[in-house]
gemmi code that builds the backbone of each chain (N, CA, C; Angstrom):
import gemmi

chains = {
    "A": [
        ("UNK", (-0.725, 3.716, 20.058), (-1.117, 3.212, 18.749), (-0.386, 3.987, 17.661)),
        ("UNK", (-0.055, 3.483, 16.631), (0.109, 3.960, 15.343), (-0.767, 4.669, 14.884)),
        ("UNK", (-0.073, 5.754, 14.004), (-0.811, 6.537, 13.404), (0.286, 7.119, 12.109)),
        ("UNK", (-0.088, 7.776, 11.151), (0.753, 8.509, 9.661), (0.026, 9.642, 9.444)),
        ("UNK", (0.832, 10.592, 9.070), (0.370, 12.181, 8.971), (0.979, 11.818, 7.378)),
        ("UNK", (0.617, 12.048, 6.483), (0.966, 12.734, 4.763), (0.322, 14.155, 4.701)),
        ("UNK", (1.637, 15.035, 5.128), (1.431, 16.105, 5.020), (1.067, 17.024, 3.827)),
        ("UNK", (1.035, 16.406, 2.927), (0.623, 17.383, 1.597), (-0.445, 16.123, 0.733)),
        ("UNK", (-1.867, 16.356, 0.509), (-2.593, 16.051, 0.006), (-2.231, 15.952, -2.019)),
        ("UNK", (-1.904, 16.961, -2.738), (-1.595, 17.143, -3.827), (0.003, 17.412, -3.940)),
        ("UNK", (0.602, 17.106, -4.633), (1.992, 17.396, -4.971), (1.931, 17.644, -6.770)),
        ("UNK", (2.744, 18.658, -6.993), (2.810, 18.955, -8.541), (4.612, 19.199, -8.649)),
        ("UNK", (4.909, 18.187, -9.729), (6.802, 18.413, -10.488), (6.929, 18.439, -11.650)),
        ("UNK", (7.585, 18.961, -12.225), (7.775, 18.841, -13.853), (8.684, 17.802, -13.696)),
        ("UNK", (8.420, 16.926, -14.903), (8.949, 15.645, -15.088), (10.477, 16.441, -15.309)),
        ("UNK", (11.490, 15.148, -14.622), (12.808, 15.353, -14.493), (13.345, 16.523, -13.110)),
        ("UNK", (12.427, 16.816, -12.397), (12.938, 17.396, -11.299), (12.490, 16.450, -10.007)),
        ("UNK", (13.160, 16.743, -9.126), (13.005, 15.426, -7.729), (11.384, 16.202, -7.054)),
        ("UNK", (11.436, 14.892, -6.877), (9.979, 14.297, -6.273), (10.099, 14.290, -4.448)),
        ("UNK", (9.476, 14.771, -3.588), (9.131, 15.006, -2.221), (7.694, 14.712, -1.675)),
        ("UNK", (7.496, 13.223, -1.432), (6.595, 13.170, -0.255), (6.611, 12.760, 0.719)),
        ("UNK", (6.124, 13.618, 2.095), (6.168, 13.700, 3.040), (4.885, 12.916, 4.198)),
        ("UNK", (6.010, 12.116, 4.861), (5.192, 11.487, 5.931), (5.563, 11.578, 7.485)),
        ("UNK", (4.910, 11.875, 8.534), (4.931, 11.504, 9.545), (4.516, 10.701, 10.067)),
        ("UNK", (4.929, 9.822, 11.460), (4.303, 8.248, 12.264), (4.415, 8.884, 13.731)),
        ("UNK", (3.434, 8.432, 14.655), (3.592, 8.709, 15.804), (3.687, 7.263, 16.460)),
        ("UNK", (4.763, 6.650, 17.090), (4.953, 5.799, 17.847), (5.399, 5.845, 18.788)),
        ("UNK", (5.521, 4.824, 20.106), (6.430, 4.766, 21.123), (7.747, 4.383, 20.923)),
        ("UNK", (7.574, 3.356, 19.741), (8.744, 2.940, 18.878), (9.308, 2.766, 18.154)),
        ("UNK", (10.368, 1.537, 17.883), (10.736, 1.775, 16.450), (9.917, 1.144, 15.149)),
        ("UNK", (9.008, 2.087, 14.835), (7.881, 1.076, 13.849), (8.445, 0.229, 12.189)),
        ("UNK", (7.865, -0.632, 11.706), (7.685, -0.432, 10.796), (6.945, -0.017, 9.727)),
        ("UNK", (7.329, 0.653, 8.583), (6.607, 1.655, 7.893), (6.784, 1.505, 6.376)),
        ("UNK", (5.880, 1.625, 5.863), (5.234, 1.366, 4.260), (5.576, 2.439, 3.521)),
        ("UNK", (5.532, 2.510, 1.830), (5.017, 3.158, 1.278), (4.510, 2.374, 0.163)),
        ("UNK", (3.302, 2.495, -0.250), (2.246, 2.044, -1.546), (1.860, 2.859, -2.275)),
        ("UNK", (1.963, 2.361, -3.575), (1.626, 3.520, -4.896), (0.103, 2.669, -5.689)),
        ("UNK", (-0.203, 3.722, -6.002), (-1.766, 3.036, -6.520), (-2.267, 4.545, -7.535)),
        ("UNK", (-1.530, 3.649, -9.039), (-2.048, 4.243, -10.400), (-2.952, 4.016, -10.739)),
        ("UNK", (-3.869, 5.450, -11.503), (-5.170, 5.229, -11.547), (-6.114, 3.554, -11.771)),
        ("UNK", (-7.062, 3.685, -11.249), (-8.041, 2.448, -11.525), (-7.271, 0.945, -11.045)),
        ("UNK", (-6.112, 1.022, -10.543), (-5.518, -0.145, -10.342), (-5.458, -0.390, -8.656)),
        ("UNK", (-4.688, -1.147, -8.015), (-4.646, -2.025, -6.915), (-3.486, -1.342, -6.278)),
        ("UNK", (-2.847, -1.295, -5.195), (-2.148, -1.337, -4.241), (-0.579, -1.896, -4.637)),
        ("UNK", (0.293, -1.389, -4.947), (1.686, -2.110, -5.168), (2.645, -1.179, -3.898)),
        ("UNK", (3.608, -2.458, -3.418), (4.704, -2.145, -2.678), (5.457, -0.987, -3.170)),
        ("UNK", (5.779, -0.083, -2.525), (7.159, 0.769, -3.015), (8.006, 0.647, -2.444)),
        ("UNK", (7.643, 0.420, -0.956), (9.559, -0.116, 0.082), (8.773, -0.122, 1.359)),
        ("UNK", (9.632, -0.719, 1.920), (9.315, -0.836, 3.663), (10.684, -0.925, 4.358)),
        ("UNK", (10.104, -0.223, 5.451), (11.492, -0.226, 6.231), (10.956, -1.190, 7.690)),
        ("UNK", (11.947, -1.948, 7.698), (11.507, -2.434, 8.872), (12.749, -2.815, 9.801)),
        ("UNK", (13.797, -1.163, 10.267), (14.793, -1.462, 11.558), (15.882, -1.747, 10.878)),
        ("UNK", (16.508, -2.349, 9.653), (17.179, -2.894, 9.261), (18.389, -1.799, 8.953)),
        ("UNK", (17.548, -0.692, 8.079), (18.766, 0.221, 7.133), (17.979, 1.563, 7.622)),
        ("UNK", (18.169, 2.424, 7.822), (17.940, 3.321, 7.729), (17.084, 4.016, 6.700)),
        ("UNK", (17.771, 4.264, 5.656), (17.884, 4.607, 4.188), (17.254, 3.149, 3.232)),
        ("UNK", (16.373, 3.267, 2.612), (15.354, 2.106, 2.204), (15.144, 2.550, 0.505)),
        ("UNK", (15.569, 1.710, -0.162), (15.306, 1.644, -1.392), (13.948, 0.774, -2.067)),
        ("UNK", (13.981, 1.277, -2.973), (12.693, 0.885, -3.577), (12.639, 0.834, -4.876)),
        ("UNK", (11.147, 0.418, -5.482), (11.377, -0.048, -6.876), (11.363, 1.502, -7.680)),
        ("UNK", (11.323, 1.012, -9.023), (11.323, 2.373, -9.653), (12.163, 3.696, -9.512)),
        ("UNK", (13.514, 3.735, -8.853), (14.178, 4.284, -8.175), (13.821, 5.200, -7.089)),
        ("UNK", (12.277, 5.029, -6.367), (12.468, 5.563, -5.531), (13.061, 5.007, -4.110)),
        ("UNK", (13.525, 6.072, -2.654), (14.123, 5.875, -1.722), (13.013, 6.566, -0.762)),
        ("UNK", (13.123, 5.980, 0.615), (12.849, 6.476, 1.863), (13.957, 6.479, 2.631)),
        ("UNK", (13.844, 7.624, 3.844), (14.644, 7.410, 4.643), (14.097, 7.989, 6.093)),
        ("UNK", (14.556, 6.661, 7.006), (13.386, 6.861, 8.500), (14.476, 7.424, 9.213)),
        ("UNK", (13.742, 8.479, 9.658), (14.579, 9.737, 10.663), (13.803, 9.268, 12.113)),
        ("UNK", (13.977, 8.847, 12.505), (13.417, 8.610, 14.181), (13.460, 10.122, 15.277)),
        ("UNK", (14.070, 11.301, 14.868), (14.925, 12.291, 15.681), (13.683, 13.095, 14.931)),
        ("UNK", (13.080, 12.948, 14.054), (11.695, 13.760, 13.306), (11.023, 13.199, 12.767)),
        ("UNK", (10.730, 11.787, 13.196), (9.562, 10.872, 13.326), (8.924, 11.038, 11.900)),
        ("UNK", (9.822, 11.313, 10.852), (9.664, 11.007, 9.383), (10.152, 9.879, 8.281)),
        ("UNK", (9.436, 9.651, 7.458), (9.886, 9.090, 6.573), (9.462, 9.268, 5.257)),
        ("UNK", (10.214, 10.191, 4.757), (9.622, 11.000, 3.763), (9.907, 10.201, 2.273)),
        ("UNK", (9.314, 10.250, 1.065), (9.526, 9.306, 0.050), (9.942, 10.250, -1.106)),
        ("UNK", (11.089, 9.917, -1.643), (11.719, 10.792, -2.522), (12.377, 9.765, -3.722)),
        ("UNK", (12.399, 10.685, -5.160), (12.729, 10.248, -6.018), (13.518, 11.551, -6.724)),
        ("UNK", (14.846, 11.279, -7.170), (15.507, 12.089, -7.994), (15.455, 12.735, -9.338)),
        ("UNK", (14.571, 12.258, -9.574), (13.917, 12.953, -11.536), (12.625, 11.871, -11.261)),
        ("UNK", (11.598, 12.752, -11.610), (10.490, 12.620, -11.783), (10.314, 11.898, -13.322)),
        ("UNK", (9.372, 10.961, -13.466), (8.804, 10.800, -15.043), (7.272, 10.754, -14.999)),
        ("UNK", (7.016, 10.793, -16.137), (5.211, 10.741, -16.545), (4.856, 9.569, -15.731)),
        ("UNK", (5.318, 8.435, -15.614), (4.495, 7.254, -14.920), (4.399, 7.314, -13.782)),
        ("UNK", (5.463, 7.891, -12.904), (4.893, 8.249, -11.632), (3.885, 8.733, -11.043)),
        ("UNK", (2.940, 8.986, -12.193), (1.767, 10.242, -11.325), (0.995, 9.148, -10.654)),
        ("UNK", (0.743, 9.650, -9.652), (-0.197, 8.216, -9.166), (-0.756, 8.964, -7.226)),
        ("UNK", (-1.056, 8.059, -6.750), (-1.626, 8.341, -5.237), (-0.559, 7.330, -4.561)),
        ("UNK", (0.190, 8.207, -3.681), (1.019, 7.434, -2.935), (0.465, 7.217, -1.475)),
        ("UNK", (0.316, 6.376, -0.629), (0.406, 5.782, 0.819), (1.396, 5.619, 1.723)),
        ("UNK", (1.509, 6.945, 2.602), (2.622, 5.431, 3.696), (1.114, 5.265, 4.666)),
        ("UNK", (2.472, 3.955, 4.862), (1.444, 3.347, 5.781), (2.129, 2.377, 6.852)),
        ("UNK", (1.661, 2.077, 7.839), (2.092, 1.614, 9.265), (1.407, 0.333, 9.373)),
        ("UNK", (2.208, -0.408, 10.200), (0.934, -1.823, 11.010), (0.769, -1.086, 12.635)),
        ("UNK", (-0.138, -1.419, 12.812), (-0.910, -0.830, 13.891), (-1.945, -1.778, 14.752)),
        ("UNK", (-0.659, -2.493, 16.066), (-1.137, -3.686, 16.471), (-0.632, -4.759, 15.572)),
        ("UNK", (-1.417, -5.904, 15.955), (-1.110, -7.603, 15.203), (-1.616, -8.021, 13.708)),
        ("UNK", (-2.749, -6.776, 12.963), (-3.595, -7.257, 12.731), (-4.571, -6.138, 11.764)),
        ("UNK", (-3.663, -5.197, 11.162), (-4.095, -4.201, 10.540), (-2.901, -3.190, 10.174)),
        ("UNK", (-3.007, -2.857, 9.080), (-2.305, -1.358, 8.580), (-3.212, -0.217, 8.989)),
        ("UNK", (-2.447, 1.207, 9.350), (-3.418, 1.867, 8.894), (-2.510, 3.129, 7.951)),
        ("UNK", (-3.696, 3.897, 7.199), (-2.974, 4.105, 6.001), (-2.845, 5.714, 6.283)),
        ("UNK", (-2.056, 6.449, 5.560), (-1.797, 7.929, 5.304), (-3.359, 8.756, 4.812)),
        ("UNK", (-3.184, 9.504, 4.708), (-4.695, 9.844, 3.817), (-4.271, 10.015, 2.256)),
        ("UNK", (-3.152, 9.878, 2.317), (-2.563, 9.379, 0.374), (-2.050, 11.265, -0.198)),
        ("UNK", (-1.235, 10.860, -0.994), (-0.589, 12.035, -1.427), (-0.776, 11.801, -3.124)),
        ("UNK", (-1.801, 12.596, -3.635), (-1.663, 12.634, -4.906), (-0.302, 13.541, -5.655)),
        ("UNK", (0.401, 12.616, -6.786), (1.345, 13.505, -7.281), (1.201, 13.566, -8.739)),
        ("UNK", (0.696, 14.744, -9.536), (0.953, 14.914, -10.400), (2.472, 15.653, -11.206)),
        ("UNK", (2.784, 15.022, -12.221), (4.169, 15.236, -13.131), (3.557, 16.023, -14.302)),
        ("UNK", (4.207, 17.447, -14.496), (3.937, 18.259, -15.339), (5.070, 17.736, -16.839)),
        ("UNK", (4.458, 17.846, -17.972), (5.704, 17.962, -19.049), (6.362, 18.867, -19.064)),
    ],
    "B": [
        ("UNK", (5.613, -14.568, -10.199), (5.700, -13.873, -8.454), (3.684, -14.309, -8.467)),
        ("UNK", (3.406, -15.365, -6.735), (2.742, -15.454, -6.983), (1.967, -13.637, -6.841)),
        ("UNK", (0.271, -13.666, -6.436), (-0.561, -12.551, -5.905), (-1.605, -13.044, -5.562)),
        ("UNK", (-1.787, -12.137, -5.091), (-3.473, -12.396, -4.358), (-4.518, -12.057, -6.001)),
        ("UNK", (-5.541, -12.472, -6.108), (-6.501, -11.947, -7.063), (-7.570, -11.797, -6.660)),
        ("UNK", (-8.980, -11.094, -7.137), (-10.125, -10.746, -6.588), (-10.884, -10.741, -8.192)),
        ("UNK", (-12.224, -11.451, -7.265), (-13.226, -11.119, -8.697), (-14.680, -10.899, -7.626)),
        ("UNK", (-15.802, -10.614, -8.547), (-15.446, -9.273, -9.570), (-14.173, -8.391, -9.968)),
        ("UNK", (-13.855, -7.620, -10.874), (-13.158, -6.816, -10.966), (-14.369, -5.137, -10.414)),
        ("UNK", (-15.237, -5.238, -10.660), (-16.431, -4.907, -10.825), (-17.935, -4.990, -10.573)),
        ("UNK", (-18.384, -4.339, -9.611), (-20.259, -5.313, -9.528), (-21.433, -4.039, -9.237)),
        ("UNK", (-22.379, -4.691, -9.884), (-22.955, -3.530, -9.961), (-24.183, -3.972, -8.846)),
        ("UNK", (-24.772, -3.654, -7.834), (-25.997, -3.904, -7.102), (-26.651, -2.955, -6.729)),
        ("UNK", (-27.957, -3.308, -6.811), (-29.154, -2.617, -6.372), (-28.840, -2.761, -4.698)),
        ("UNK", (-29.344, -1.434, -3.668), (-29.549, -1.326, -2.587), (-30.409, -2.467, -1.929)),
        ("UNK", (-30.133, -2.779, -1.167), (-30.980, -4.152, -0.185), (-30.205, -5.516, -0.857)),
        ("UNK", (-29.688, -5.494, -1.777), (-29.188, -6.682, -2.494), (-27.926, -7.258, -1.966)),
        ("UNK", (-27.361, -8.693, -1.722), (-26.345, -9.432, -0.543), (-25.507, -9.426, -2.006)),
        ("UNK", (-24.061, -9.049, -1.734), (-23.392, -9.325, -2.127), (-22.312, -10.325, -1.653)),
        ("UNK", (-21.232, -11.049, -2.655), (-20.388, -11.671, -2.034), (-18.905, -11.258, -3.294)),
        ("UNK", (-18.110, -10.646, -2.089), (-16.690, -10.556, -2.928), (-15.657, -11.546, -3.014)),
        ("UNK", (-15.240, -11.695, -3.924), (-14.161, -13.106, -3.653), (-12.495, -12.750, -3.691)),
        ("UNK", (-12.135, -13.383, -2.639), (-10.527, -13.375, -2.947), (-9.862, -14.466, -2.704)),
        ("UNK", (-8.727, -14.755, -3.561), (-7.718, -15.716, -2.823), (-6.507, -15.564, -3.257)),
        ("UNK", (-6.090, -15.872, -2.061), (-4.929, -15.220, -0.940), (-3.726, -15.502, -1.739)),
        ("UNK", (-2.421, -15.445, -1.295), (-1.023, -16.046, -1.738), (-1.294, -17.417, -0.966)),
        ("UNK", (-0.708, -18.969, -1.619), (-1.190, -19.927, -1.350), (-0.398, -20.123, 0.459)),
        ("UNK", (0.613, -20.119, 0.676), (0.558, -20.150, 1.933), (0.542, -18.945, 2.993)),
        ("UNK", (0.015, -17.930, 2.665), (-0.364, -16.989, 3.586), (-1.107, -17.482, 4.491)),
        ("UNK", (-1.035, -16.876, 6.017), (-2.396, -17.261, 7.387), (-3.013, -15.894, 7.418)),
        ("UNK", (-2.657, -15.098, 7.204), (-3.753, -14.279, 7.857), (-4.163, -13.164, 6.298)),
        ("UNK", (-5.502, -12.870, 6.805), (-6.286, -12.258, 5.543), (-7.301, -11.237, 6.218)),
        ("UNK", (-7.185, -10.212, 4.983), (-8.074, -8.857, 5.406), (-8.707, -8.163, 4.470)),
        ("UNK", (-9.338, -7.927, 4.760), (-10.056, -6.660, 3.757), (-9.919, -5.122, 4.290)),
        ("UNK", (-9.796, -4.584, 3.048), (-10.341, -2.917, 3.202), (-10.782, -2.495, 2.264)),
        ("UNK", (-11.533, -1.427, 2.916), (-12.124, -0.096, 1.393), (-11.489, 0.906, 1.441)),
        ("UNK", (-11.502, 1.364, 0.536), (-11.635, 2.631, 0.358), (-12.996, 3.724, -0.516)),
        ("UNK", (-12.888, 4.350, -0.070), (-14.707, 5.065, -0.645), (-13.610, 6.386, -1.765)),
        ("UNK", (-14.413, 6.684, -2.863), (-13.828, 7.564, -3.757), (-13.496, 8.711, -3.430)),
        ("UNK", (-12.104, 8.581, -3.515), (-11.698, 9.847, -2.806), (-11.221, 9.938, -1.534)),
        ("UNK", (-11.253, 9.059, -0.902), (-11.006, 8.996, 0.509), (-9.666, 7.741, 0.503)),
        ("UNK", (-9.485, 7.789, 1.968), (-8.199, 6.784, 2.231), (-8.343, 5.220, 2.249)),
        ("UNK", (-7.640, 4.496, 2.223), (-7.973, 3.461, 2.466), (-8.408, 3.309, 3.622)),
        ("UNK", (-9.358, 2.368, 4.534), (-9.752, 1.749, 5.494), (-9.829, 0.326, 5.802)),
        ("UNK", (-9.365, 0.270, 7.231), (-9.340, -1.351, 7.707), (-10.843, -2.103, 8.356)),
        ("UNK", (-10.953, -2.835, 7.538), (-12.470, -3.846, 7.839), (-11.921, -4.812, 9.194)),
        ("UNK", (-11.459, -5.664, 8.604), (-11.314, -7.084, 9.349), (-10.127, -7.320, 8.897)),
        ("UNK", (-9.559, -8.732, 10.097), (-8.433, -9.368, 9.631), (-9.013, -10.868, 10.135)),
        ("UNK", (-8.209, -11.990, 9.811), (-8.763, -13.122, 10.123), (-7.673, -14.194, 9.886)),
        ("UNK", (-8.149, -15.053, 10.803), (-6.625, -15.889, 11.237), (-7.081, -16.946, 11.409)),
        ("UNK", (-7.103, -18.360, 11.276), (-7.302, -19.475, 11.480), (-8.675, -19.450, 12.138)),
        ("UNK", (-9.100, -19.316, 10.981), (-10.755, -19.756, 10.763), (-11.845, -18.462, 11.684)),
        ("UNK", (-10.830, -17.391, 12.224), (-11.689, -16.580, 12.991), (-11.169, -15.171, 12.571)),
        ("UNK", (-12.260, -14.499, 12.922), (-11.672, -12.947, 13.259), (-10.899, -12.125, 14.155)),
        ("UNK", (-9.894, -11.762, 13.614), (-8.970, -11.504, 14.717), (-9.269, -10.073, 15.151)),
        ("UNK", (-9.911, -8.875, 14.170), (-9.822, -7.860, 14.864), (-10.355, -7.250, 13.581)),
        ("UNK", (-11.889, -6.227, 13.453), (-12.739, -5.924, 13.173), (-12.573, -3.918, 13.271)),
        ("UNK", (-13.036, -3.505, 12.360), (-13.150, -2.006, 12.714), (-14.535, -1.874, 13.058)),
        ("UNK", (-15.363, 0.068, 13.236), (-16.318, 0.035, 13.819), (-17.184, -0.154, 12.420)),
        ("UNK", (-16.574, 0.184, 11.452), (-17.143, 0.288, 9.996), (-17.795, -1.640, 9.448)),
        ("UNK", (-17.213, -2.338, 10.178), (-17.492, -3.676, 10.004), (-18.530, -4.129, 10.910)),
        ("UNK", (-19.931, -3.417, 10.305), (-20.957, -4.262, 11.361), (-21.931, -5.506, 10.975)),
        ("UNK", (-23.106, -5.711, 11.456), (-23.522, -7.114, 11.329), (-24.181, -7.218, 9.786)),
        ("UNK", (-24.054, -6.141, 9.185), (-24.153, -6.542, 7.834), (-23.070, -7.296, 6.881)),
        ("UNK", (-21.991, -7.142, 7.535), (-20.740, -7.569, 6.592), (-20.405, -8.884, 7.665)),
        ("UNK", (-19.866, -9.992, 6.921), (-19.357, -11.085, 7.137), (-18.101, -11.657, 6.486)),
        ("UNK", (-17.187, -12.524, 6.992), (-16.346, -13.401, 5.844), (-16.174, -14.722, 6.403)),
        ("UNK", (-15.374, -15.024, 5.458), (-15.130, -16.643, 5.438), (-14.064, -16.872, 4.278)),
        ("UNK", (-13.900, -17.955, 5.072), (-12.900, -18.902, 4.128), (-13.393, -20.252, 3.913)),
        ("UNK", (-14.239, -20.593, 2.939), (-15.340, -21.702, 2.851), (-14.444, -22.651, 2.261)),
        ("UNK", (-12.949, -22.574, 1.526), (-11.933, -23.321, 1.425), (-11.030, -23.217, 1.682)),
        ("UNK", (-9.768, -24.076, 1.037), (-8.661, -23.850, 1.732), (-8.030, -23.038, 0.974)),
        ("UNK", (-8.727, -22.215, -0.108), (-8.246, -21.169, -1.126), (-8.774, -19.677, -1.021)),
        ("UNK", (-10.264, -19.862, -0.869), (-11.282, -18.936, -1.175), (-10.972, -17.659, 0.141)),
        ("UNK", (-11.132, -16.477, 0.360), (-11.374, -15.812, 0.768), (-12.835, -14.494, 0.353)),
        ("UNK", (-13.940, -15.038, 1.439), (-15.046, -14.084, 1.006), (-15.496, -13.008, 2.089)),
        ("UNK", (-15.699, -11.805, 1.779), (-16.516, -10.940, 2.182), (-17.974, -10.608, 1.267)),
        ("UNK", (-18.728, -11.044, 2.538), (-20.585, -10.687, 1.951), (-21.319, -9.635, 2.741)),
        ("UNK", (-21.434, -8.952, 2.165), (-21.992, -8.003, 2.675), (-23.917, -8.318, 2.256)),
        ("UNK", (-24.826, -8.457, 3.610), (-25.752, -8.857, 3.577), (-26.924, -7.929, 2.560)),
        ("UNK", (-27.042, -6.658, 2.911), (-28.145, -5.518, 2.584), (-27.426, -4.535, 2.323)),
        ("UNK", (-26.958, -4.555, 0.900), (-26.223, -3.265, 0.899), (-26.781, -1.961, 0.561)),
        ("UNK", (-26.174, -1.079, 1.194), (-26.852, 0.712, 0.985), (-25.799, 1.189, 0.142)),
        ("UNK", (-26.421, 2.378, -0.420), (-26.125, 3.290, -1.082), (-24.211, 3.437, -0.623)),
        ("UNK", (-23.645, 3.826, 0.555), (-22.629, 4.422, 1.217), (-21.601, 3.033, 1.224)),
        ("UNK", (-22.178, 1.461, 0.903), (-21.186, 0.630, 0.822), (-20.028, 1.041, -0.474)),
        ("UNK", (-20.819, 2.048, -1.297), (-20.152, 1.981, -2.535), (-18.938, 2.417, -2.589)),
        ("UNK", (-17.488, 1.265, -3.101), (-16.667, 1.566, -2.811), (-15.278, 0.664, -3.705)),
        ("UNK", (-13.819, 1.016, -3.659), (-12.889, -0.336, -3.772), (-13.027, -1.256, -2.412)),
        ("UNK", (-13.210, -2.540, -2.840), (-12.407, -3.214, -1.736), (-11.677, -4.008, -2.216)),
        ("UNK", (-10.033, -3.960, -0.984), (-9.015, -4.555, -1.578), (-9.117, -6.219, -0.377)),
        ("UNK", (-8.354, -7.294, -1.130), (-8.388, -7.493, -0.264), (-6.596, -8.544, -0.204)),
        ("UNK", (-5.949, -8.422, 0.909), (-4.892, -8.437, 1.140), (-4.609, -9.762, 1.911)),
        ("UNK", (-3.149, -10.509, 2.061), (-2.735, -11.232, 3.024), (-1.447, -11.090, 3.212)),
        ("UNK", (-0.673, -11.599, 4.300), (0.472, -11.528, 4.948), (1.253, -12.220, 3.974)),
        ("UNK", (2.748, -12.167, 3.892), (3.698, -12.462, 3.272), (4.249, -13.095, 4.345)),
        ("UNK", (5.923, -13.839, 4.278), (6.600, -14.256, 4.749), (7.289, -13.098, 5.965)),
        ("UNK", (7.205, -11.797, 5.451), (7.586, -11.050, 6.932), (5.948, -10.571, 7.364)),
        ("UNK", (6.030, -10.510, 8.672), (4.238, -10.818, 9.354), (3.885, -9.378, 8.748)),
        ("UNK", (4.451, -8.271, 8.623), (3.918, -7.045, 8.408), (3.862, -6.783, 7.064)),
        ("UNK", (4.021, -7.697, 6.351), (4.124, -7.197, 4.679), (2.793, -7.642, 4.237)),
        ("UNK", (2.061, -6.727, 4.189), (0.426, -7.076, 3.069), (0.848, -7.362, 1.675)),
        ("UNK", (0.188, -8.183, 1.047), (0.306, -8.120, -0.186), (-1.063, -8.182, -0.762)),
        ("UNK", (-1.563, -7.464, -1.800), (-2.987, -6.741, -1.924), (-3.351, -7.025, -3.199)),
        ("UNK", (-4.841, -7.236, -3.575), (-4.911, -7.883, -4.692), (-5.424, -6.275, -5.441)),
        ("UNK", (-6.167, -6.714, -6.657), (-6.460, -5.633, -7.303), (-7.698, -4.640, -6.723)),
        ("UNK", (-8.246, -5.060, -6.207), (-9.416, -4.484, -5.534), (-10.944, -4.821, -7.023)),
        ("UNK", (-11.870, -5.042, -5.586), (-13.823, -5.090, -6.894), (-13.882, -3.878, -6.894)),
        ("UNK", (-14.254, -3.154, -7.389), (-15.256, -1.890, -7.406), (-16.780, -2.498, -7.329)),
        ("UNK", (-16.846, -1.720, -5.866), (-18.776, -2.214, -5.740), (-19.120, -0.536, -5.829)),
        ("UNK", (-19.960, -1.042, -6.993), (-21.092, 0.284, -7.207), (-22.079, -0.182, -6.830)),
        ("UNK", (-23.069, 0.416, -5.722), (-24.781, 0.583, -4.940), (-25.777, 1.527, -5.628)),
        ("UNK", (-26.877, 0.594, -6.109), (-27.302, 1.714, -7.110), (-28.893, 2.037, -6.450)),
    ],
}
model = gemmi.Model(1)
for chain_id, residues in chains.items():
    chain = gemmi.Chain(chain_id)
    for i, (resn, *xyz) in enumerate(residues, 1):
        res = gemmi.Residue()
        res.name, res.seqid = resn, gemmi.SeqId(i, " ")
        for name, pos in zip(("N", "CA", "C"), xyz):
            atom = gemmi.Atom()
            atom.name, atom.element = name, gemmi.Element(name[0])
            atom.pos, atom.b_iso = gemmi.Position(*pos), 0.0
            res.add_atom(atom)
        chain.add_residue(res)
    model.add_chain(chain)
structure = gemmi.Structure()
structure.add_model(model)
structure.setup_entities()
């Protein structure tokens, strides 16, 4: 079965320095894998998915993932941080036919 | 771009009281799900549901909670007697054109009072 490790619960950057969050997946294979951002009081939005295609996975807002299979990561990074980013990020996996299951979420706050 | 939407945005219920959440879906999506999440905590998977049935249920989804699709639009979760610990977001999501892509509406906030 699928599973996602988000190894760091809180993350803190001063706006304009790069952004690092970190995920692990345990599979037999080659999964596909999420990341979702969810700013305060609001809903669930896409940030990228990789699914086998590219390696290296772009996303909105300029952020990127990139799935390392050799360290079963796919860590979510952005090159300069801004104020709107602060938010609770997700990766997240399908797990089976018929369900995601989710990271335990990485809060990131952006310092001025 | 269509989305999924959900109403309430918001609901407020007394304990023992049946609620019903509403969603509907992207218009040709098949399959539909719900989750919560409780404050502070991660999201969680309820149910999924596929041509008129349930395809696959967590342990958190017991005989108090139900859904349906009473049209060919509507997506509902009712939760019969709710307690204190239902209190929570629930989002509720359907498949896109690639089978693994959720697309998620805004989520109700159910407050249990």
């Amino acid at each position: 079965a699928q599973s996602v490790t988000q190894l760091d619960s809180h993350v803190s950057v001063s706006e304009g320095t790069p952004v690092l969050l970190r995920c692990n997946y345990s599979s037999s294979y080659s999964p596909s894998l999420f990341w979702y951002v969810q700013h305060p009081n609001k809903g669930l939005q896409l940030l990228l998915k990789y699914t086998s295609a590219a390696t290296l996975v772009k996303g909105i807002n300029g952020f990127e993932a990139e799935f390392k299979k050799s360290e079963t990561s796919f860590h979510l990074t952005k090159p300069s941080a801004h104020m709107s980013d602060a938010a609770e990020y997700f990766c997240v996996a399908p797990s089976g036919t018929y369900k995601y299951i989710f990271g335990t979420g990485t809060r990131l706050k952006v310092l001025a | 771009e269509p989305e999924v939407t959900q109403t309430p945005s918001h609901q407020v219920t007394q304990m023992g009281q049946e609620v019903i959440l509403r969603c509907v879906p992207i218009s040709n999506h098949l399959y539909f799900y719900w989750y919560r999440q409780i404050l502070g905590q991660k999201v969680e998977f309820l149910v999924s549901f596929y041509n008129n049935e349930i395809s696959e249920k967590s342990e958190i989804f017991d005989d108090q909670f139900s859904v349906e699709r009473p049209d060919g639009s509507n997506f509902t979760l009712k939760i019969r007697s709710t307690k204190l610990e239902d209190s929570a977001m629930y989002f509720c999501a359907s498949n896109g054109p690639f089978f693994y892509e959720q697309y998620f509406g805004p989520g109700t906030r159910l407050t249990v009072t």
